[in-house]
N, C-alpha and C positions, 0 to 999 in steps of 0.2 A: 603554457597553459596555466592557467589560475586554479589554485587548490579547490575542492570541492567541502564546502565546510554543510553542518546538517544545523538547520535554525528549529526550535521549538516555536510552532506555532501557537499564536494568542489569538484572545475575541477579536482585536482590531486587524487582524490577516485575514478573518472572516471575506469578506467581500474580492479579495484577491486570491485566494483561496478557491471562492466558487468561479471566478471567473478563469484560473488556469484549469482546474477540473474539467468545466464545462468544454474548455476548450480541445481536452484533451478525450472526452467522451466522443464528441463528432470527429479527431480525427483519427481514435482505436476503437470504432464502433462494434469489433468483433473481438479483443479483447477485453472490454471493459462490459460487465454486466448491469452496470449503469446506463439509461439512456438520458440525455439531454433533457427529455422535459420531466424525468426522473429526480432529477438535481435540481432543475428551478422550484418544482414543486415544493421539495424536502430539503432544503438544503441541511447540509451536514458542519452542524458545529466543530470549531479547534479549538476550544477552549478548553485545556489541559484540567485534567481531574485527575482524581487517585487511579479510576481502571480505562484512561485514556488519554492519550496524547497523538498530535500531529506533528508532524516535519515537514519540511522543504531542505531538499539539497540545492545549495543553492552558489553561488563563487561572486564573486567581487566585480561590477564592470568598471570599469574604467573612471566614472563618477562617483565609485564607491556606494553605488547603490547595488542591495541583491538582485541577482539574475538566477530565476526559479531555472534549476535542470528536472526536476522531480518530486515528488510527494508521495509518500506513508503516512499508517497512520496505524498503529496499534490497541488494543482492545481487549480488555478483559473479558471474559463471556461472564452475564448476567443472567441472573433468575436463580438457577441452580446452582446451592451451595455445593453439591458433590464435582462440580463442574470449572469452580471457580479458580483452578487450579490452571487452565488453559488460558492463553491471552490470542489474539487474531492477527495477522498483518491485513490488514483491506486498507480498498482504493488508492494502493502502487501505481504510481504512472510516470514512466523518466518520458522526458519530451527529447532527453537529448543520449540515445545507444553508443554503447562504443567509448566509453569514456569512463567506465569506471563508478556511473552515478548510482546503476541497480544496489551492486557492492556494497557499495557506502552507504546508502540509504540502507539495506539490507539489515547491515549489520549494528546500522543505529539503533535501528528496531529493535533488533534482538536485546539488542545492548541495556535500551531502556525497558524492555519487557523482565531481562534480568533483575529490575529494580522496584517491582511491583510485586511487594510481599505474599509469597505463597504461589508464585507463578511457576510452574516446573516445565509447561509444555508450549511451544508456538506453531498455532497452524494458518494455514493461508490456502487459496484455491485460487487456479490457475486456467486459463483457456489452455487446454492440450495441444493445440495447433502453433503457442507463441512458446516456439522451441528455445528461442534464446533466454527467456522468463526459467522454462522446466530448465533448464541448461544450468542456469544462476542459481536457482535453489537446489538444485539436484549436488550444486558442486560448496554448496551452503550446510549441507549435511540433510535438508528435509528429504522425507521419502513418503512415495505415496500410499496413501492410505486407503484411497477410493475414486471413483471415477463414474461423471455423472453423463450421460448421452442427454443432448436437448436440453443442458441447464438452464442456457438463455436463448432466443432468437435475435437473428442478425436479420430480417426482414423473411422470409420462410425456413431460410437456413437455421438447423440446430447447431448449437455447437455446446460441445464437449466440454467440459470443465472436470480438473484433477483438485483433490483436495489432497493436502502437501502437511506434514507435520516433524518438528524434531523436538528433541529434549532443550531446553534454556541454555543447561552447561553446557 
C-alpha cells in the first residue's frame, strides 16, 4: 500500500477541489451538512491564508500523479476578537475508510491548527449517527461539547449533529 502523504491545497486545486467535494456530498448526503447545489452555488475557496488552509490526503498512483483519499480544511473563527482563540476542522470527507486517511488527515489538521498564532482550541461537528467519524475523534482526544437534534435535513429526516472540541497541545 502506498504512503498516505497530506498536500496543501492552492487556488489552482480550486476546480478539483469542488469537484471531489461535490462528489462526495451526493454520495454522504447524511453525513455531510452540505448539499450539492450548496456547493455549486458557493463554492469554497483553498487558497491558504493566515486563519485557513485546505488538504487532500492523498498517495502516489502508479503515474505518479495524486490520487485524492480525503480532504480537510481548518479555520480560524472570525469576527470575534474574544473568540479568535478557537480554529474549526470543516468539510472532512475520506472517500476511502479503513486505511488510516481520517488519522492522517486528522491530525494534519491539528498539526497545522498548532501553527496559527494564538490558536489554543480545535473544534469540529459531527453527524452522531457516523459512529466511525465520533469513533476517530473521540480517540483523538475531542470530547463533546453539545448536541444538536434536526441540524440538517436528509430529505424529512433530521439528523443529529455532535459538536466535538479539544485543547491544540
Amino acid at each position: 500500500m502506498t504512503p498516505i502523504a497530506l498536500r496543501l491545497l492552492r487556488a489552482t486545486d480550486g476546480p478539483a477541489y469542488a469537484e471531489y467535494f461535490a462528489r462526495g456530498t451526493l454520495s454522504h448526503p447524511d453525513t455531510l451538512r452540505i448539499a450539492p447545489s450548496d456547493f455549486a452555488q458557493a463554492p469554497f475557496s483553498v487558497e491558504p491564508t493566515a486563519d485557513a488552509a485546505t488538504f487532500a490526503a492523498v498517495e502516489l498512483d502508479a503515474s505518479g500523479v495524486d490520487r485524492w483519499l480525503g480532504v480537510g480544511a481548518v479555520e480560524r473563527e472570525r469576527g470575534r476578537i474574544k473568540r479568535r482563540h478557537i480554529a474549526w476542522i470543516v468539510r472532512m470527507l475520506v472517500t476511502e475508510p479503513g486505511r488510516g486517511v481520517g488519522r492522517a488527515l486528522l491530525r494534519g489538521l491539528r498539526a497545522h491548527a498548532a501553527t496559527m498564532p494564538g490558536v489554543a482550541k480545535l473544534n469540529l461537528t459531527v453527524a452522531a449517527h457516523n459512529v466511525a467519524a465520533v469513533h476517530l475523534y473521540t480517540s483523538e482526544g475531542f470530547r463533546e461539547f453539545g448536541r444538536e437534534d434536526d441540524a440538517f435535513r436528509v430529505g424529512d429526516r433530521g439528523v443529529v449533529e455532535l459538536s466535538m472540541s479539544r485543547a491544540i497541545s
